[in-house]
N, C-alpha and C positions, 0 to 999 in steps of 0.2 A: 410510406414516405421514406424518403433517404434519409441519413443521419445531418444532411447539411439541411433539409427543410423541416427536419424535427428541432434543432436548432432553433432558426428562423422564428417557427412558429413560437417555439419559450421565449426566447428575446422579443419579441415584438408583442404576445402575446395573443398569438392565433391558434383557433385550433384545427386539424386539418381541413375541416370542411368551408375554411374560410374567415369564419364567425369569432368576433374579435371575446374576448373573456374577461382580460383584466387588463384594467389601464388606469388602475392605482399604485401596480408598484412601483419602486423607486429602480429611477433608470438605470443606477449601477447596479440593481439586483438582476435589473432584466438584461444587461451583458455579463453579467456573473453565469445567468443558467445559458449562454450561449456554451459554456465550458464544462460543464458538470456534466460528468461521465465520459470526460474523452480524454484519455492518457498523455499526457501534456509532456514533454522533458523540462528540464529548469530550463533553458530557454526558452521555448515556449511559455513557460507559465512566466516568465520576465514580460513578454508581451503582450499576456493577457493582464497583468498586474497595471502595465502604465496606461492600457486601454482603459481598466478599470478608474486608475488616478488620475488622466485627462481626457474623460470621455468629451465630453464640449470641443476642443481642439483635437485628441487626437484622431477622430471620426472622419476627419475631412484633409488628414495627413496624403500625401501621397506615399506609396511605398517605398520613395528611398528616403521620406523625412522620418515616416515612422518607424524603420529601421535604424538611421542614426542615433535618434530620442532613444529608442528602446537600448540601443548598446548591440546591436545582433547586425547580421547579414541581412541582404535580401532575398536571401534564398531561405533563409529562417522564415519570414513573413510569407511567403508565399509556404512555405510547409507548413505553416501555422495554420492560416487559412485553408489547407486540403484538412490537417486534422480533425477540422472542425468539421466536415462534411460541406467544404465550400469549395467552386468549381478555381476560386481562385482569390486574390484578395479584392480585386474592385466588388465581386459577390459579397465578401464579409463587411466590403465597408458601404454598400447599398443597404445594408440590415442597420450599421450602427448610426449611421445619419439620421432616420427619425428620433432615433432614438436618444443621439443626442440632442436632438431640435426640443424634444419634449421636456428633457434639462434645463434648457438654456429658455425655454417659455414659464418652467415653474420654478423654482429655488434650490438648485443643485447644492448636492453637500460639498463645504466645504474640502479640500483636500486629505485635510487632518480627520473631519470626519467619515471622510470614506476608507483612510487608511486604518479608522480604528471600528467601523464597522465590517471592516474585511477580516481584519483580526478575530473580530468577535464570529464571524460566520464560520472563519477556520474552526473557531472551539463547537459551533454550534453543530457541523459536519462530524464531528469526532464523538459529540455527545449521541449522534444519530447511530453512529459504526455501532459503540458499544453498548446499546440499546438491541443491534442486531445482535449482538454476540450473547447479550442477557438472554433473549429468546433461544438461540442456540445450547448455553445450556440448561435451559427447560428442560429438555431430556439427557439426563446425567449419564445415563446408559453407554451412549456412547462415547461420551470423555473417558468414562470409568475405563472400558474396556478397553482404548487405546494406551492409556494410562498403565493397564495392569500387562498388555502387549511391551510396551514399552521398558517397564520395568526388567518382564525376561529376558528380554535381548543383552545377554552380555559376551562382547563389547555391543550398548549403543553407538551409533553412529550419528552425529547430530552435524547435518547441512547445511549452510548458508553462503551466496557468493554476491561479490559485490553490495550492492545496501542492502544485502537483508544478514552479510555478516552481521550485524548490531543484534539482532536478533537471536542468531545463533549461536552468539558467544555469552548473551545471558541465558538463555535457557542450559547451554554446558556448565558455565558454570555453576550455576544450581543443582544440575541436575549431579553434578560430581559430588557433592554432599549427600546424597542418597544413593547413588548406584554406584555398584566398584570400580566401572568399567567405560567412562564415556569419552568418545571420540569425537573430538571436533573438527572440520572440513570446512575452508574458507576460502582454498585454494581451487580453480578448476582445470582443465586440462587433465593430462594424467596425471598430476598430483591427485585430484581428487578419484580418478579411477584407480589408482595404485590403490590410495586408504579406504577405499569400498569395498574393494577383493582384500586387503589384509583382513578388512574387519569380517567379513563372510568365514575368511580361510579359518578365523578364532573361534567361530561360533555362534556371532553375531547374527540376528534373524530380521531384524529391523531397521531402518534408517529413516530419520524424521529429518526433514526436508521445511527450509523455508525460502519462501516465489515472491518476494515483493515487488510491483513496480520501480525502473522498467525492468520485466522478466528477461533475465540473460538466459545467451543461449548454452553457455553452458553449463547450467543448472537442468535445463533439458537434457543434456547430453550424460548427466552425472546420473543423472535419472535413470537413463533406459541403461548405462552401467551396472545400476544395483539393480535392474529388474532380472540383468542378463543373467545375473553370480548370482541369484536365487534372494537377493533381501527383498524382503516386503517395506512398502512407502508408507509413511504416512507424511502430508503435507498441510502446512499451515499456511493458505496463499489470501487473494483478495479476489477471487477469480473464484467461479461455480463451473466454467466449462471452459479447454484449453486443452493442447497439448500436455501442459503438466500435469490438469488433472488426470487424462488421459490417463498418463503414467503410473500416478498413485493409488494402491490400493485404499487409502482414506483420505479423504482431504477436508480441511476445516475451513471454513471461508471468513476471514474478519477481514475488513472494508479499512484502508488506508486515509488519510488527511488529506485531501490533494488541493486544498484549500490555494495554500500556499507555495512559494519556489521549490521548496524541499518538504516529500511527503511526511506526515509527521503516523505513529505507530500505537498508537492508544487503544484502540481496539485487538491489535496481532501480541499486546505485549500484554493484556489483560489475558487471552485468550491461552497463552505460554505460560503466565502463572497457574492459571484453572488446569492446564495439563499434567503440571507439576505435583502441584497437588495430588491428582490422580496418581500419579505415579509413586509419590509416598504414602497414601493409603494403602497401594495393592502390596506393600510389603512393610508393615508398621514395624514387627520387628527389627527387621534391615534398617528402617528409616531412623528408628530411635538410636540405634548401636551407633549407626552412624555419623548422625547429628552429635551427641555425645562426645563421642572420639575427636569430631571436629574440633569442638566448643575448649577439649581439655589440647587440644594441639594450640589453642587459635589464644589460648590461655598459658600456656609455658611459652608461646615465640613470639609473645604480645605483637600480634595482629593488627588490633584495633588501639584506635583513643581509649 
């Protein structure tokens, strides 16, 4: 099946061989899984949001009403509709018409209730991620071991461009209370090839890399830089196969939010602290001197409340 008639089949409720399965869920759930697992931008997922908030009306929009209502172009809606694995929009809106008729036959949710049962599916997708990630560290082995890689590399080198900077600037900073030596990169272009050969030319052996949705290209491109000057990868993405995995000699997979307009990090940022971690056990001595020295810094130039 294509990805626009695996779609179809969730939304409606078929399974490929025809034969209908469930036609007890609630109709916004069943245009919710039209979406689930397909890389959405925030405008995109603006349009799946209002589909979701006036499925009854806007099922039977034409493309330049549904495009006004949503706030977007109609060249947005028509991209929306191929994301989806649909040959175009009148395809995606042949899918939601039953589906909204089946609304409109039984006792649609309220608005309020759909926007706070979206809400709650956002948290329920997240509690899903990091349930994958509790499985992942099942075996500790390999945390540890990146962890204690990590540790040696001095300077680290710590990666992150556009939105998964967030990510990268807490793991540095953490990670600067434990190791003497940690480089942060937020920049791409040759900024961030310049700071990948300084940190190689130090001594540095490693570079940890974070790929969040949507994956920029030059975080690929920063990539196969540190592969070139001899650093070894390790990546923390949402992604099991990909060019960037590609690229990295380790890569850790925690599964993104994308519930919502803007991905939320529950799982990648749980996964950062468990790294952390690793990396202050493989050098306890280090990690005590150093936490100390903070505390008595963070304590004469009151830091904190």
């Amino acid at each position: 099946m294509s990805s626009g008639q695996q779609a179809r089949a969730q939304a409606a409720a078929i399974t490929p061989s025809g034969q209908a399965v469930d036609h007890e869920r609630a109709p916004a759930d069943r245009v919710r899984a039209l979406f689930d697992g397909h890389p959405l931008s925030p405008g995109q997922r603006r349009i799946a949001q209002y589909l979701v908030d006036h499925l009854t009306e806007a099922a039977f929009l034409s493309i330049t009403e549904l495009a006004e209502r949503a706030g977007v172009s109609q060249p947005s809606v028509t991209r929306f509709a191929a994301a989806l694995g649909f040959s175009g929009y009148p395809a995606l809106r042949d899918v939601l018409q039953p589906i909204a008729l089946s609304a409109v036959a039984g006792t649609p949710d309220s608005p309020e209730q759909t926007r706070r049962n979206e809400l709650q599916a956002a948290v329920d997708a997240e509690i899903e991620n990091l349930r994958t990630v509790r499985q992942l560290l099942a075996d500790t082995d390999q945390v540890l071991d990146i962890g204690r890689e990590l540790a040696r590399s001095v300077p680290l080198t710590v990666l992150g461009l556009r939105i998964s900077v967030s990510l990268a600037e807490y793991f540095a900073y953490a990670a600067r209370r434990i190791h003497p030596d940690v480089r942060l990169v937020t920049g791409g272009g040759s900024v961030a090839s310049d700071a990948l050969l300084q940190a190689r030319a130090a001594g540095g052996s490693w570079v940890l890399a974070f790929a969040m949705p949507r994956h920029a290209k030059e975080t690929l491109a920063a990539l196969r830089v540190a592969r070139g000057a001899g650093l070894r990868i390790a990546l923390i993405t949402d992604r099991t196969l990909g060019p960037l995995v590609d690229e990295a000699d380790v890569a850790l997979t925690a599964g993104t939010g994308s519930r919502l307009v803007f991905d939320s990090y529950a799982a990648p940022g749980v996964l950062s602290a468990a790294l952390l971690q690793a990396m202050a056990d493989a050098d306890p001595e280090r990690t005590q001197a150093r936490l100390e020295s903070y505390e008595q810094a963070a304590d004469q130039h009151g830091f904190f409340l």
